[in-house]
Structures are given as structure tokens and as C-alpha cells.
C-alpha positions as a Markdown table, in Angstrom:
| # | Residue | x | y | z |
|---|---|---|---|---|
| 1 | Unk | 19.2 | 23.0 | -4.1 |
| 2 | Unk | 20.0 | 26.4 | -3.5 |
| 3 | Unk | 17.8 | 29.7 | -4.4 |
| 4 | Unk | 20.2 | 31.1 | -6.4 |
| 5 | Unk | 21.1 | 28.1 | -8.5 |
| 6 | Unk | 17.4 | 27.4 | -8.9 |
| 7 | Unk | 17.4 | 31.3 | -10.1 |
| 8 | Unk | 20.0 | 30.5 | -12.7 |
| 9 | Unk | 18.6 | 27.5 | -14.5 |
| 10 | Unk | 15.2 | 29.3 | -15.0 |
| 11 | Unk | 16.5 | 32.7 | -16.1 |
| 12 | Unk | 17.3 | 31.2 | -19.7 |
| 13 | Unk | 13.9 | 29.2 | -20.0 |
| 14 | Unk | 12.1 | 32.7 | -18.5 |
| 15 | Unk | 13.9 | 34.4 | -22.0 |
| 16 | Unk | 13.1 | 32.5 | -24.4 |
| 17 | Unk | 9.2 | 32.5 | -22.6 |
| 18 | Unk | 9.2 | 36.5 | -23.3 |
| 19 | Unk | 9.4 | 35.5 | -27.2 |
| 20 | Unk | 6.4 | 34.2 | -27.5 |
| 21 | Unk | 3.8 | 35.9 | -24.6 |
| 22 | Unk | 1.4 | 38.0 | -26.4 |
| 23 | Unk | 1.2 | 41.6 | -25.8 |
| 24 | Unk | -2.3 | 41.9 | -25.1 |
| 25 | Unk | -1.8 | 40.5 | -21.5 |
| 26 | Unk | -1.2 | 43.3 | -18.7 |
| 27 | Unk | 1.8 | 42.8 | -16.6 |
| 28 | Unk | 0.9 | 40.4 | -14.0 |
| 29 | Unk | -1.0 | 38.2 | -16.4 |
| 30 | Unk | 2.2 | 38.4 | -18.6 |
| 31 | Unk | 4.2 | 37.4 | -16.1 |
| 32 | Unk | 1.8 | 34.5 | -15.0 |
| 33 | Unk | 1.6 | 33.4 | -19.0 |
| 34 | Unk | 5.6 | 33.7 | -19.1 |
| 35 | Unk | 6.5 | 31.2 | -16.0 |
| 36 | Unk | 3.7 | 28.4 | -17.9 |
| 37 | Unk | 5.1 | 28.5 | -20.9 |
| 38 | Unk | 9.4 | 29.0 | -19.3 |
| 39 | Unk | 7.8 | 25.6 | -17.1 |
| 40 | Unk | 6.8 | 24.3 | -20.3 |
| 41 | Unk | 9.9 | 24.4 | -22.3 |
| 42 | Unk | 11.6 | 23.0 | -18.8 |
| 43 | Unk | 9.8 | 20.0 | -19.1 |
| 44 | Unk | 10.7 | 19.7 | -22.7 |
| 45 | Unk | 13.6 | 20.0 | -22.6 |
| 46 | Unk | 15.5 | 19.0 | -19.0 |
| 47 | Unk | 13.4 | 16.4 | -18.2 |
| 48 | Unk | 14.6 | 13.0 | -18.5 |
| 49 | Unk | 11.6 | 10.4 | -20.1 |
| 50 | Unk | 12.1 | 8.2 | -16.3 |
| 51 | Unk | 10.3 | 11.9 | -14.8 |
| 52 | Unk | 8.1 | 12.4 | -17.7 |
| 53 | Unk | 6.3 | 8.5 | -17.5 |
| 54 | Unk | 3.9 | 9.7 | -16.6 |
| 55 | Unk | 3.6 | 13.1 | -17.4 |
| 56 | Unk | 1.8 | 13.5 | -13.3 |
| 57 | Unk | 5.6 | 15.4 | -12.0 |
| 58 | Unk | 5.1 | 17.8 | -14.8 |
| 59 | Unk | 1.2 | 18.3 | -15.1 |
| 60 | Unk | 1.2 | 18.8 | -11.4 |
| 61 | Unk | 4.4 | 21.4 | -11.5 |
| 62 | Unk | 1.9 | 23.6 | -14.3 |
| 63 | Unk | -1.2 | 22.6 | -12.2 |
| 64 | Unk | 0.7 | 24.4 | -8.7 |
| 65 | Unk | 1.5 | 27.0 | -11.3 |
| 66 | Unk | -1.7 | 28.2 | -13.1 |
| 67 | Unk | -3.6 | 27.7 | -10.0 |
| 68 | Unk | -1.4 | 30.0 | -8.4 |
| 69 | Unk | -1.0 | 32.6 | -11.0 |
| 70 | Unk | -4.9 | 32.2 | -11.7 |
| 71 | Unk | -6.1 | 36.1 | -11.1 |
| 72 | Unk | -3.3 | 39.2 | -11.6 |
| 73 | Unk | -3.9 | 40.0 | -7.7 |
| 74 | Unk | -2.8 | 36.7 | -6.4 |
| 75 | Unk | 0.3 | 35.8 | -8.6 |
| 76 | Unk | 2.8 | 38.2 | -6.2 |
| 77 | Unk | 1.0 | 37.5 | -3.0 |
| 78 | Unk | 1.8 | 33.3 | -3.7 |
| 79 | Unk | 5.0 | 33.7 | -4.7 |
| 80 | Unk | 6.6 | 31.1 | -2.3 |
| 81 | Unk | 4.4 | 28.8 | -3.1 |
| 82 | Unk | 5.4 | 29.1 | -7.1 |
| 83 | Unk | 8.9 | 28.2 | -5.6 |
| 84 | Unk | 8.0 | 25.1 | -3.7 |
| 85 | Unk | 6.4 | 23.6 | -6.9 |
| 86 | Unk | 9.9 | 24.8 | -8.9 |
| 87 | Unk | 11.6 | 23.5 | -6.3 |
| 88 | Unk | 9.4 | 20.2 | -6.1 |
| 89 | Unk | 10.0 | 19.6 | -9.8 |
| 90 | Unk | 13.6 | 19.8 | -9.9 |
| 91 | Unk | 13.4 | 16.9 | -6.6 |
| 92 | Unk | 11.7 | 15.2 | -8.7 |
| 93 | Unk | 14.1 | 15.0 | -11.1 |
| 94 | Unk | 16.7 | 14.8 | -9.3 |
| 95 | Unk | 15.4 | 11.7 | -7.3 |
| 96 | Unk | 15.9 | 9.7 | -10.5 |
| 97 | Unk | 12.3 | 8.1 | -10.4 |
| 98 | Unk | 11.8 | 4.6 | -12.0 |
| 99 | Unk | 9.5 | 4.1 | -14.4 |
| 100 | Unk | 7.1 | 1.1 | -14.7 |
| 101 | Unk | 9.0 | -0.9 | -16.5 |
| 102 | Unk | 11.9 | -0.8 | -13.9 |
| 103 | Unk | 9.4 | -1.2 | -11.2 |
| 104 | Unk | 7.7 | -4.5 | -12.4 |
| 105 | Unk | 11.4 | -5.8 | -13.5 |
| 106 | Unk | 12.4 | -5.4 | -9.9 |
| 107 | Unk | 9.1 | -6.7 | -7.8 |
| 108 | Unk | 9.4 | -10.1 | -10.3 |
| 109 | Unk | 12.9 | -10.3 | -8.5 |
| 110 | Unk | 11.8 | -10.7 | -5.1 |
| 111 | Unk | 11.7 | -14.4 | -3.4 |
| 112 | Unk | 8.6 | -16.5 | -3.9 |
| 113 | Unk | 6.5 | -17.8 | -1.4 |
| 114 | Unk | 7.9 | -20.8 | -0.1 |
| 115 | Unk | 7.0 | -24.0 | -1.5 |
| 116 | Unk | 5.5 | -25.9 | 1.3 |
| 117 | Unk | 3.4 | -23.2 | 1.5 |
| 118 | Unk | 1.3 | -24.8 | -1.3 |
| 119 | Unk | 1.2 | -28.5 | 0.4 |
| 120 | Unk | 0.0 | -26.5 | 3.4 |
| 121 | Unk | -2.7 | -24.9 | 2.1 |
| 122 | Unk | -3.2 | -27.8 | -0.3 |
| 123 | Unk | -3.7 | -30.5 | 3.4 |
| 124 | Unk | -5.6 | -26.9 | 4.9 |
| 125 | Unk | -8.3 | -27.6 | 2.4 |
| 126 | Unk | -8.3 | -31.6 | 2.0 |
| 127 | Unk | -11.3 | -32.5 | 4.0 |
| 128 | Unk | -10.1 | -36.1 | 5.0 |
| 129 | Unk | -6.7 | -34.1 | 6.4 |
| 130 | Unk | -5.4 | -35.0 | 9.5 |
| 131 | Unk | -3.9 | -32.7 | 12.3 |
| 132 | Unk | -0.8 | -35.1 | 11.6 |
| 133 | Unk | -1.2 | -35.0 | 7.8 |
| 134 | Unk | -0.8 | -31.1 | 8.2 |
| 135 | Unk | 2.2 | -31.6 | 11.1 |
| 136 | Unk | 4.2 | -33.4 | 8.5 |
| 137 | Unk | 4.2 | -30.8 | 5.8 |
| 138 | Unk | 4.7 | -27.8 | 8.4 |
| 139 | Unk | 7.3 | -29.6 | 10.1 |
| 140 | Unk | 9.2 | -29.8 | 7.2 |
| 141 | Unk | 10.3 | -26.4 | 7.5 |
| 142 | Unk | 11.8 | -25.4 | 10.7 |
| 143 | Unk | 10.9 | -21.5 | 11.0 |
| 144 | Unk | 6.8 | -22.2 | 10.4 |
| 145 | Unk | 7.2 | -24.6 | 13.3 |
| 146 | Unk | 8.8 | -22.5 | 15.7 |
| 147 | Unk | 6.2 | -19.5 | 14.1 |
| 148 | Unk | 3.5 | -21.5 | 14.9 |
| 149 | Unk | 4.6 | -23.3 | 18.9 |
| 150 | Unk | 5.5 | -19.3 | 19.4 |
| 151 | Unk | 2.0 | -18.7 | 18.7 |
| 152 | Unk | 0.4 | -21.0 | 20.8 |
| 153 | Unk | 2.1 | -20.6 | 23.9 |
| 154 | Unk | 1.9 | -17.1 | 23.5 |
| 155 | Unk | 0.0 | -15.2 | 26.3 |
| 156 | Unk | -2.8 | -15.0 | 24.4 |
| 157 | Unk | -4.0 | -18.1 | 24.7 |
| 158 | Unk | -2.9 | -18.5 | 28.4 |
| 159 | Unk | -2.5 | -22.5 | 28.9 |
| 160 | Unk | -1.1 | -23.8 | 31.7 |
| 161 | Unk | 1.4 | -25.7 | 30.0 |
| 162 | Unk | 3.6 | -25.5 | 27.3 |
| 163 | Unk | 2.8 | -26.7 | 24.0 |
| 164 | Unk | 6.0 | -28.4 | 22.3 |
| 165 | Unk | 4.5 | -30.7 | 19.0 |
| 166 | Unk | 3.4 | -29.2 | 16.0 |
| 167 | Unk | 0.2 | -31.6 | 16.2 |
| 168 | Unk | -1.1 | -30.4 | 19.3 |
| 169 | Unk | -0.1 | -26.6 | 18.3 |
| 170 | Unk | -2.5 | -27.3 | 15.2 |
| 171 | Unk | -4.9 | -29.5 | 17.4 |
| 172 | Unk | -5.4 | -26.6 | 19.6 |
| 173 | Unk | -5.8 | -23.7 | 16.9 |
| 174 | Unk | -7.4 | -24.8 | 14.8 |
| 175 | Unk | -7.3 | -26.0 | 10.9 |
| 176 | Unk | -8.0 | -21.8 | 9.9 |
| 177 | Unk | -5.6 | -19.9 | 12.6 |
| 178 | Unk | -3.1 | -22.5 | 11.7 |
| 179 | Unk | -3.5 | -21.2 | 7.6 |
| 180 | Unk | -3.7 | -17.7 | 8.6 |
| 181 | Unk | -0.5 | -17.9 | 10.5 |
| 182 | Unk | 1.6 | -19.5 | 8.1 |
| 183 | Unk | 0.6 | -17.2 | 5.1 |
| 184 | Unk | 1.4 | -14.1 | 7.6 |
| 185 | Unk | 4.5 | -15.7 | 8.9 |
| 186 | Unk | 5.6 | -16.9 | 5.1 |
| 187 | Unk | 4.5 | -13.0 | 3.1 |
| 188 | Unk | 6.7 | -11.9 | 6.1 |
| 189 | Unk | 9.6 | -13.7 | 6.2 |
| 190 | Unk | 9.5 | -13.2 | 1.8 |
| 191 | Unk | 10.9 | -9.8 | 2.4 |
| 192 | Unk | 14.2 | -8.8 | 4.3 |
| 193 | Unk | 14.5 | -6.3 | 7.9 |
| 194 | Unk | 14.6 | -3.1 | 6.2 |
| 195 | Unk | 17.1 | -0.5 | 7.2 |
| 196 | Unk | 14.5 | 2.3 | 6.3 |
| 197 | Unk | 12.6 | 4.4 | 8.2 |
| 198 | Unk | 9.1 | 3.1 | 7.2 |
| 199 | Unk | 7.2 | 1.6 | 10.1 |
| 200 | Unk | 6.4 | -1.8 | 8.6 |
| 201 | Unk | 5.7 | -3.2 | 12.3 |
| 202 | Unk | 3.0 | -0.9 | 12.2 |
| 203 | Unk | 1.8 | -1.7 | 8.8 |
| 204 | Unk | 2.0 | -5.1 | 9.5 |
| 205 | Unk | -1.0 | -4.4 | 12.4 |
| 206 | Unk | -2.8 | -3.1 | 10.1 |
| 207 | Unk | -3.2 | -5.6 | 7.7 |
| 208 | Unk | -4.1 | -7.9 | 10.4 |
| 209 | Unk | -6.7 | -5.9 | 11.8 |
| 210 | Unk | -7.9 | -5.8 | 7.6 |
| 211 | Unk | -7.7 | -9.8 | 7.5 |
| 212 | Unk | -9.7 | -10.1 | 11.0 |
| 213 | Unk | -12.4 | -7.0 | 9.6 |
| 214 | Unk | -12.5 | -9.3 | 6.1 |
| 215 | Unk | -13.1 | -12.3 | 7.9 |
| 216 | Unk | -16.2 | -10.5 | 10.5 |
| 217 | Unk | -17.4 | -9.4 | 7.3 |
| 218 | Unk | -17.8 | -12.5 | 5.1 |
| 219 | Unk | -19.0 | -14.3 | 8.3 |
| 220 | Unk | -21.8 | -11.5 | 9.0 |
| 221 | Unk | -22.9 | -12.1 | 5.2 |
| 222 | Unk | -22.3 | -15.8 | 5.3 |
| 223 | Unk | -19.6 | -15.9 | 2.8 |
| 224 | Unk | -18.1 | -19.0 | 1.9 |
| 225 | Unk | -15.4 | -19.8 | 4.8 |
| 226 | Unk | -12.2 | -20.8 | 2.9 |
| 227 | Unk | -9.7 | -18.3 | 4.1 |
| 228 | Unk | -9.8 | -16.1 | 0.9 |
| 229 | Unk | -11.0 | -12.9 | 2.8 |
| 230 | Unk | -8.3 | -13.5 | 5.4 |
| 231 | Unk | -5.9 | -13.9 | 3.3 |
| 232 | Unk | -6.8 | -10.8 | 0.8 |
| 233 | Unk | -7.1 | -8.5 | 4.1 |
| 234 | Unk | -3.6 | -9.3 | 5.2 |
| 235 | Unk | -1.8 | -8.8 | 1.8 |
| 236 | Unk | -3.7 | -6.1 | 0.2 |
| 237 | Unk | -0.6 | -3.5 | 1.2 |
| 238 | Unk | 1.9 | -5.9 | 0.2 |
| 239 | Unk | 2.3 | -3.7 | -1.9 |
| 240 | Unk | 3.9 | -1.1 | -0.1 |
| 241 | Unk | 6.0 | -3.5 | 1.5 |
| 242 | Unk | 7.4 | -4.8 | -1.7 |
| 243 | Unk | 8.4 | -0.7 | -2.9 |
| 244 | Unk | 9.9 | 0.1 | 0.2 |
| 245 | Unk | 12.3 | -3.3 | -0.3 |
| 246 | Unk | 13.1 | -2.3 | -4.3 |
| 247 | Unk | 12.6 | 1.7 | -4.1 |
| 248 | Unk | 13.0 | 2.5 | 0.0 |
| 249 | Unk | 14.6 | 6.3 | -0.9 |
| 250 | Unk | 11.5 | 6.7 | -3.6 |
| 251 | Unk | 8.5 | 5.1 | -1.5 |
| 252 | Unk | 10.3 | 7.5 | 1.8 |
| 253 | Unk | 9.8 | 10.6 | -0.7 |
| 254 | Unk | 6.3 | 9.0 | -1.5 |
| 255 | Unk | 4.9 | 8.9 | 2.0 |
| 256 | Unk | 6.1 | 12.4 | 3.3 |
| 257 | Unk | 4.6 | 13.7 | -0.1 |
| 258 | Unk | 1.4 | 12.4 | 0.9 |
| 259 | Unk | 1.6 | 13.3 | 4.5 |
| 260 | Unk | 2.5 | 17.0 | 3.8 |
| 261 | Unk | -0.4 | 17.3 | 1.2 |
| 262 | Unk | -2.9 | 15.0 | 3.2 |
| 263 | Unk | -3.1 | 12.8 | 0.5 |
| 264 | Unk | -4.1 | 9.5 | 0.2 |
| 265 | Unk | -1.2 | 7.4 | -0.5 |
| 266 | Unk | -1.8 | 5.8 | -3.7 |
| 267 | Unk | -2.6 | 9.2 | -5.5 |
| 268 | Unk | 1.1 | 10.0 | -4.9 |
| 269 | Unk | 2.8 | 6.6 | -5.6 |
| 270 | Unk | 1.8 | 7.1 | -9.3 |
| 271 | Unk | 3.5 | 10.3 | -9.8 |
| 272 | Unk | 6.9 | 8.3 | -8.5 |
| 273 | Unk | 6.7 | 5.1 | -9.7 |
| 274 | Unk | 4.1 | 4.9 | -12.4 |
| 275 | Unk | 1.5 | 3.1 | -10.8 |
| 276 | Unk | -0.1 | 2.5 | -6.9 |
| 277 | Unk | 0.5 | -0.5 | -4.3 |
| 278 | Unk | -2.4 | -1.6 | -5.1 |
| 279 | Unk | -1.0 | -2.7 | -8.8 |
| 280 | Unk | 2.3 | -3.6 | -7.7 |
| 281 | Unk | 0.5 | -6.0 | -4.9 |
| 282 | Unk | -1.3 | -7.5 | -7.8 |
| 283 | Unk | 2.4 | -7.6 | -9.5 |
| 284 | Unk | 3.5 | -9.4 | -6.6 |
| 285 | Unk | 0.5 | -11.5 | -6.5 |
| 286 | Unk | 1.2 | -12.7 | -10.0 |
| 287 | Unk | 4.9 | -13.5 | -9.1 |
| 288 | Unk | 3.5 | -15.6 | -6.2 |
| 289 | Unk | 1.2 | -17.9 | -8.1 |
| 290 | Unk | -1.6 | -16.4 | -5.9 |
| 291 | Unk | -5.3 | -17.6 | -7.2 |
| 292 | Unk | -6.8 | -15.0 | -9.9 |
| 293 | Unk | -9.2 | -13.9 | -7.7 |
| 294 | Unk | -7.0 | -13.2 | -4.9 |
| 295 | Unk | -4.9 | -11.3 | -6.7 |
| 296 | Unk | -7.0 | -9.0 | -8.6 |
| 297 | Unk | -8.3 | -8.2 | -5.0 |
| 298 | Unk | -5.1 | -7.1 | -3.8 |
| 299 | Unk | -5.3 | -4.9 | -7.4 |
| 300 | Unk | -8.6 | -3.6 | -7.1 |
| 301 | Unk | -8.7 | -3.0 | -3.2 |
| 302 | Unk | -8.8 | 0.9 | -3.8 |
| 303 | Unk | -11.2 | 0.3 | -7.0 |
| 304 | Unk | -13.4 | -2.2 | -6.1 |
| 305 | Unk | -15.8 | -1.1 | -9.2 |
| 306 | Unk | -13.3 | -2.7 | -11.4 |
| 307 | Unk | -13.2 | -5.7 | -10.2 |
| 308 | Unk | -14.1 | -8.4 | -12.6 |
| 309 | Unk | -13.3 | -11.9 | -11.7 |
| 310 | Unk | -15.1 | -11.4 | -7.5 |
| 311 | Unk | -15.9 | -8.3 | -7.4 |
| 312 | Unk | -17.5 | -9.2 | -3.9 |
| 313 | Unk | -13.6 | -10.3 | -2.7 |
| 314 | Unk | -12.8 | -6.9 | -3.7 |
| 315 | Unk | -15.4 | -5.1 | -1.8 |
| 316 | Unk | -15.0 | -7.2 | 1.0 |
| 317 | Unk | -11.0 | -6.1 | 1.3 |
| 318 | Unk | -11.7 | -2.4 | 0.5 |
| 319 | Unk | -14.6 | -2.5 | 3.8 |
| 320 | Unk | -12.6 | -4.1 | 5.9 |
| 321 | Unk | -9.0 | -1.7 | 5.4 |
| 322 | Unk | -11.5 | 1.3 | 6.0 |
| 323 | Unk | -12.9 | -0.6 | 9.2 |
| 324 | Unk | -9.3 | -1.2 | 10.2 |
| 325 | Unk | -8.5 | 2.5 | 9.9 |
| 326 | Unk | -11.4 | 3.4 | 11.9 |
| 327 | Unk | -10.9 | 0.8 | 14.8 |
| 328 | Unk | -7.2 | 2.6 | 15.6 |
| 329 | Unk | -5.3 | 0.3 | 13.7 |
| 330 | Unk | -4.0 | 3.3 | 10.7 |
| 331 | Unk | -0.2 | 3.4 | 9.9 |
| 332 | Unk | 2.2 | 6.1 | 8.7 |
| 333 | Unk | 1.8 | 6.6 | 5.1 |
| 334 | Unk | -1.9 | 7.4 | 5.6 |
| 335 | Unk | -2.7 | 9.9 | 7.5 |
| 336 | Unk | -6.0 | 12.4 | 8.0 |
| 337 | Unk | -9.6 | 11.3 | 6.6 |
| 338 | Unk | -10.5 | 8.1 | 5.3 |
| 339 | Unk | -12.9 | 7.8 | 2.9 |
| 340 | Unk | -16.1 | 5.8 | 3.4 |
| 341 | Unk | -16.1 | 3.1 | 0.7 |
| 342 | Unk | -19.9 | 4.0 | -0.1 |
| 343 | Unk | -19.6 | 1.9 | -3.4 |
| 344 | Unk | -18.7 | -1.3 | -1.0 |
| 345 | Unk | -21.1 | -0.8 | 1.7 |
| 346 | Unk | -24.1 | -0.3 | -0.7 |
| 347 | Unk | -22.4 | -3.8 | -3.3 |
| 348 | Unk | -22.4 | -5.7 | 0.0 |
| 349 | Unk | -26.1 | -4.1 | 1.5 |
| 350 | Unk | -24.3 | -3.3 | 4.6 |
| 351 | Unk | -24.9 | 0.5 | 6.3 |
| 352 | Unk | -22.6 | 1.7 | 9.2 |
| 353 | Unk | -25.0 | 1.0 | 11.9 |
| 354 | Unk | -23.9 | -2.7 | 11.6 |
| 355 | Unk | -20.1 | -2.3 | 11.4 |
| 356 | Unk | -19.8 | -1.1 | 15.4 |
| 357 | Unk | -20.1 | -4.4 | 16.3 |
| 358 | Unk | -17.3 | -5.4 | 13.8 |
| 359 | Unk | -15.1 | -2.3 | 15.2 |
| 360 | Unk | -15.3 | -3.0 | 19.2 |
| 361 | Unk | -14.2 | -7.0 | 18.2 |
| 362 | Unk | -11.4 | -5.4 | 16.1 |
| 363 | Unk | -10.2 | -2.9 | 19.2 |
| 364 | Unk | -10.7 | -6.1 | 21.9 |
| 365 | Unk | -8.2 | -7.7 | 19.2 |
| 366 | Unk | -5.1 | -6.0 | 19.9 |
| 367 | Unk | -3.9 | -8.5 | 21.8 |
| 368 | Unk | -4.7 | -11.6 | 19.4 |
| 369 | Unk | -2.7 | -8.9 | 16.7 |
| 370 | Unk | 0.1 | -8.5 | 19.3 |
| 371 | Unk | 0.4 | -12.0 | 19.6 |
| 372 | Unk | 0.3 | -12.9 | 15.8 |
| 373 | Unk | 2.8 | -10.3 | 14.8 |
| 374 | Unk | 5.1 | -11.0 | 17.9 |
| 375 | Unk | 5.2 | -14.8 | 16.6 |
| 376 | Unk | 5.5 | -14.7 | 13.3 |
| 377 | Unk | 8.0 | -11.8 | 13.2 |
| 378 | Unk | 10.7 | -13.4 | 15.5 |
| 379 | Unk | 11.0 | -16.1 | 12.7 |
């Protein structure tokens, strides 16, 4: 929007702010206490209720504002920077932001896991299950198959011949690989190619390098081996995934927020769509039929502390997405500092002297990541 139109929309706000300044104030603090009060009545009355739930578009406009304007001295000197925040509300606006109503409404609409999914899992963890038992549910539905021969003669595993029955694909990887693949290949097929500019290739990475970090972790604590700390690690961003399908101009305007303040993503998100990725993947999770515990997982993984049904799940996800980060495997809308999940590493008795180990296995990965991505993203 232009300076001068930005100019004339405040100048009848900034009048009716001169009405009621007090006229003890000396002139730059006058000034300061006229623009809060001008943003103020802006808020009241221009903005629609999708930019005012929540009130975060607004609070932060005043925040930029007062802080700004907090001594007479500096209020002149940071003038531009009381027009980027003007100029930030009224994009904010403009953007026609949904609110969480819209945004839950929309995530229920996307396509369900696929129904042999279930029978899969449900044969995965049937102890008397045969490799053939499995075969016959996964080939019943043709892309899985191909997902899964793709995998297994992929160059990563290197045999010298090819592999062309689903039996001997599942023989040779195994009952797990075989249900990690098929959840990665079925949460990725659940959402069309987008058209946006978001790398989800690259996000994609990431969450494998998560599920692989979740899965060293439980096995250096002894967890119970049943695929639920895979599993959590490679959907906790589904989340973003599922906003940039519904909301792809809102979730762009999201990430180059929290790129240009060095934020972390999901303290944006909530001041566009009303709540983080984290919530909608639990959303998401819900609309799958994912277990409970899963689910409040892909919830909690930037809250572990809240965490009420496995709180140790939880922990577990939040480790292993910082682990990812800090093995090389970090993606777009997160850039600059991680924070070290203290709260996790002390819940799980785990210091960082013993997650090196954990981070060389992840960066001698790529390749295994290459090859899982490659195969389950040409289906």
C-alpha cells in the first residue's frame, strides 16, 4: 500500500487521538500517547473480528508501537520502524486471515489415511503374521506396492538383483521398515503436489531424520519397540503440511514473518491462523483416527510439559526434531537458533554428551533419507 494512502487513513484516527491526550505530556511524549491511542481506535474500529481472533495482529501493532515510542528521544529517531508496524497491520488485514474456526473446518476436509493402512498396521503388529499375510493386504493397493519394490531396489540397499514380489520386498526389510514406509508413503500421498513456494521436499527430510532421531532415542532408553516414536517423529510437522494445502498464501506470509523476525515458527502461526502446527497436526491427527497418544504428541511436540496421556512420547518427539535440526537436516520455515529442549533431556535423564552418537548415525543417514523420500514420493 502506498505511503500516502497509508497517510490518509491515519490522519482521521490521529484527530480524534488529539481529543483525548492529556496536556500534561511534553511534545514528544504527546505525540507517542496520540499514535497508541489513534492505533487503538484503528483496531476498534477497521478491523474486521477474522484479524482481531486473536487479538496477537493488534497487541503486537501497539507492542512495535510503545516500544518504539518508549523514551521522548527515541520516538523521531525510530520513525520507520513505527511505519513498518502500520504498514504490517494493515497486511494483516488486508490478507484476510482465517480464524480458528475456518481453519479446523478446512483441515477436517482433507482425505483420510487410506484404509488398508489400518489392516497393515493391524498384520504389522499380529505376532503369528506372515510376510505373505502382510503381502496380501499391501498388495491390495497398487501405489504402496510400487512405494515399497522402489524402496528395496533402491541403491541403498545395493542387491545384485532385482527384487520384483512384495513378499520378498517385506522379507528383506523387515516387518518395521516395511510400517515406516507405508505410513511415510500413505501421510504423503494424503496431500496433493503443491504449486507453492514452500519446500515440502525439504520438510519432508526433516521429519525423517525426526522419525530415525525418535527411534535412536527410545532404543538408547529401551523404549517399547512398536513404531510409535517413528511414527510421531515423521508426522509431528504435518501440520505445516496440512496449512500450506488449505492456507498456502497465509502459511507463505507466516514463514517470511518468522524468517525476517528470527522467530520460531509456531510463535507466528498464531497470530495468522489462531493456533500453531503443532495443534492443527493434532487436528489432523484426530481426523485420521490416529491413537490418542499419538496424536497428543504431534500436539504437544513444542510443549512437551503438557502432555498428559505419554508425556514420555511427547519428550521423545520434541528431542529428536531438535537433534534433527542440529544433525543438518533444518528446513525453511525455521531458521537461526534452536532451542535446547532442556525440559526433555532432564524428563528423559539424557545430557548432550550422549546425543553425538545419535547425531553422526543421523548425518551417515542421508542416504537411507534420500532413498525413503525418493520412493515414496514418486508414488
Amino acid at each position: 500500500m502506498a505511503w500516502d494512502e497509508e497517510r490518509e487513513k491515519e490522519s482521521g484516527f490521529k484527530k480524534e487521538a488529539r481529543q483525548v491526550a492529556p496536556r500534561s505530556l511534553n511534545a514528544a511524549r504527546l505525540k507517542a500517547h496520540r499514535r497508541a491511542v489513534a492505533a487503538r481506535i484503528l483496531v476498534r474500529k477497521i478491523a474486521p473480528r477474522s484479524a482481531r481472533e486473536p487479538l496477537r495482529r493488534p497487541i503486537y501493532f501497539l507492542g512495535v508501537l510503545a516500544s518504539t515510542c518508549r523514551s521522548s528521544l527515541s520516538c523521531e529517531r525510530r520513525a520507520p520502524a513505527l511505519w513498518r508496524a502500520r504498514i504490517f497491520f494493515w497486511r494483516s488485514i488486508e490478507l484476510d486471515a482465517p480464524d480458528v474456526r475456518d481453519a479446523v473446518s478446512r483441515i477436517s476436509r482433507l482425505p483420510t489415511l487410506p484404509t488398508v493402512l489400518g489392516q497393515i498396521m493391524e498384520a504389522i503388529a499380529d505376532p503369528d503374521a506372515s510376510a505373505l499375510d502382510l503381502g496380501k493386504h499391501i498388495a491390495a493397493d497398487q501405489s504402496l506396492s510400487a512405494t515399497l519394490l522402489r524402496q528395496v531396489n533402491s541403491a541403498f540397499y545395493g542387491f545384485y538383483r532385482k527384487i520384483t514380489t512384495v513378499k520378498d520386498a517385506i522379507v528383506i526389510l523387515g516387518f518395521r521398515e516395511v510400517q515406516n514406509l507405508v505410513l511415510a508413503a500413505s501421510a504423503f500421498r494424503s496431500f496433493a503436489k503443491s504449486t507453492s513456494p514452500y519446500d515440502r521436499n525439504q520438510l519432508w527430510r526433516h521429519s525423517l531424520a525426526t522419525a530415525m532421531a525418535a527411534e535412536r532415542i527410545a532404543k538408547r532408553l529401551s523404549l517399547e519397540a512398536d513404531g510409535s516414536h517413528f511414527s510421531a517423529g515423521l508426522l509431528h510437522d504435518i501440520g505445516k503440511v496440512a496449512l500450506d494445502s488449505v492456507y498456502p498464501d497465509n502459511f507463505q506470509e507466516a514463514v517470511k514473518r518468522a524468517v525476517e523476525s528470527q522467530r520460531p515458527l509456531y510463535e507466528v502461526e498464531p497470530e495468522i491462523f489462531g493456533m500453531d502446527h503443532a495443534e492443527v497436526g493434532g487436528v489432523l491427527g484426530e481426523h485420521w483416527n490416529l491413537p490418542p497418544l499419538l496424536t497428543e504428541a504431534l500436539r504437544r511436540h513444542h510443549s512437551p510439559d503438557q502432555a498428559m496421556l505419554s508425556p514420555q512420547l511427547a519428550h521423545v518427539t520434541a528431542l529428536a526434531n531438535y537433534l534433527a535440526y542440529v544433525a543438518g537436516y533444518g528446513e525453511s520455515s525455521n531458521v537461526g537458533e534452536h532451542a535446547y529442549p532442556m525440559s526433555s533431556a532432564m524428563t528423559l535423564k539424557l545430557d548432550q554428551g550422549k546425543f553425538q552418537d545419535i547425531i553422526q548415525e543421523l548425518q551417515q543417514a542421508s542416504e537411507r533419507i534420500d532413498a525413503m523420500l525418493g520412493a515414496v514420493s514418486a508414488a
